[in-house]
C-alpha positions in Angstrom: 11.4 -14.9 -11.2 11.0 -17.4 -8.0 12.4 -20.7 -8.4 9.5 -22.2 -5.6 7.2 -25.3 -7.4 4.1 -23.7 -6.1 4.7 -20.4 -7.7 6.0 -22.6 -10.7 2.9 -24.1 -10.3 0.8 -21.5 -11.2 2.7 -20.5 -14.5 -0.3 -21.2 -16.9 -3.0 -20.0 -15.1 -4.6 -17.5 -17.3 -4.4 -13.9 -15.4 -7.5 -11.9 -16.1 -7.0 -8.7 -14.7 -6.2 -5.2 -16.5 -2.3 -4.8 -16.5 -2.5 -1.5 -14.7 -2.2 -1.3 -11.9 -1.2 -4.8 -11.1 1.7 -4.9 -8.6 1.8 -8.5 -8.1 1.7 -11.4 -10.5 -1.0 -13.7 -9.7 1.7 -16.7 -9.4 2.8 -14.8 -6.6 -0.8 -14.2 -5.2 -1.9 -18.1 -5.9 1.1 -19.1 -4.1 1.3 -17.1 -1.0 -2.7 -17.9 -0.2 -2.2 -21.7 -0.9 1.2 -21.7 1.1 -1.2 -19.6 3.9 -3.8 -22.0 3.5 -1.7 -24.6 4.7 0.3 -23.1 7.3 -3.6 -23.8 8.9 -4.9 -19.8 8.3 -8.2 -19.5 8.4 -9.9 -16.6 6.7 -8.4 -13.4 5.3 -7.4 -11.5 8.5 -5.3 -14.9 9.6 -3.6 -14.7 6.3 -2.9 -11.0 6.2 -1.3 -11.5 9.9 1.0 -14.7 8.7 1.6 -12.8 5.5 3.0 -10.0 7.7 4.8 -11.5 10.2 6.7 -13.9 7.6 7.3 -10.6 5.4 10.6 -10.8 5.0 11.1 -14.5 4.5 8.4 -14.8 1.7 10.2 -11.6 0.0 13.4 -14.0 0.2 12.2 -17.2 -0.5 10.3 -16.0 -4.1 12.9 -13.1 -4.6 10.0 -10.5 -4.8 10.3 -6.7 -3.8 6.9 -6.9 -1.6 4.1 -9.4 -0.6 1.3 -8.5 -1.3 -1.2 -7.5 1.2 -4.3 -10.5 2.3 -7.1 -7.8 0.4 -5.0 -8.1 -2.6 -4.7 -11.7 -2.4 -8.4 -11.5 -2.0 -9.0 -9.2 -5.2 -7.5 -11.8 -7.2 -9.2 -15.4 -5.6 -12.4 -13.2 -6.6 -11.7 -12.8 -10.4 -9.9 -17.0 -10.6 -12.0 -19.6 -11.7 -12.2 -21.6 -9.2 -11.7 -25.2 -11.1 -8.6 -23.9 -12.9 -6.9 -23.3 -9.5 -8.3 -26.3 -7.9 -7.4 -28.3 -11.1 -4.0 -26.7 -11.1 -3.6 -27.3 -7.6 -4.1 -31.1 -8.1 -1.9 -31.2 -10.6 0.9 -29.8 -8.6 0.6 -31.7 -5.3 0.0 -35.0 -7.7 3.3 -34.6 -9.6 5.1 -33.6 -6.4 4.1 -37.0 -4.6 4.7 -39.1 -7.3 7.9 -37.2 -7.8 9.1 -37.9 -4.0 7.6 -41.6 -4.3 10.2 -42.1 -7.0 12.9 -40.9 -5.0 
């Protein structure tokens, strides 16, 4: 399991989808689009090109077999509610100022 604070993060977001089939947790899935997000990627196509091209590194960095592809990342965004990520989201980058503040 990653060690990242974004996928971290995500931990207690509730995961809605059937457990067949599902290839990547949605930690994973939350993380990668918000990390794709704000490496300035607009849109799904922009994500699935950064996705690729950083392929290896994101396997490394969250110690993952594969990355999912951007329509994967997609399936999920459709089936979170929106105000548990956004409120999750908050959360995180909240704690992680304050945190760094402190320091």
């Amino acid at each position: 399991m990653s060690k990242v604070a974004i996928f971290k993060a995500f931990e207690e977001m509730p995961d809605s989808r059937r457990k067949q089939g599902t290839r990547h947790s949605l930690q994973l899935c939350l993380a990668l689009f918000t990390l794709a997000v704000a490496a300035v990627n607009q849109g799904f196509l922009a994500i699935g090109d950064w996705l690729k091209y950083h392929h290896q590194e994101l396997k490394d960095l969250f110690h993952v077999e594969g990355i999912p592809s951007y329509s994967a990342i997609r399936r999920v965004l459709l089936q979170v509610d929106y105000l548990d990520y956004a409120g999750t989201l908050a959360n995180f980058f909240w704690c992680e100022a304050r945190s760094r503040r402190n320091h």
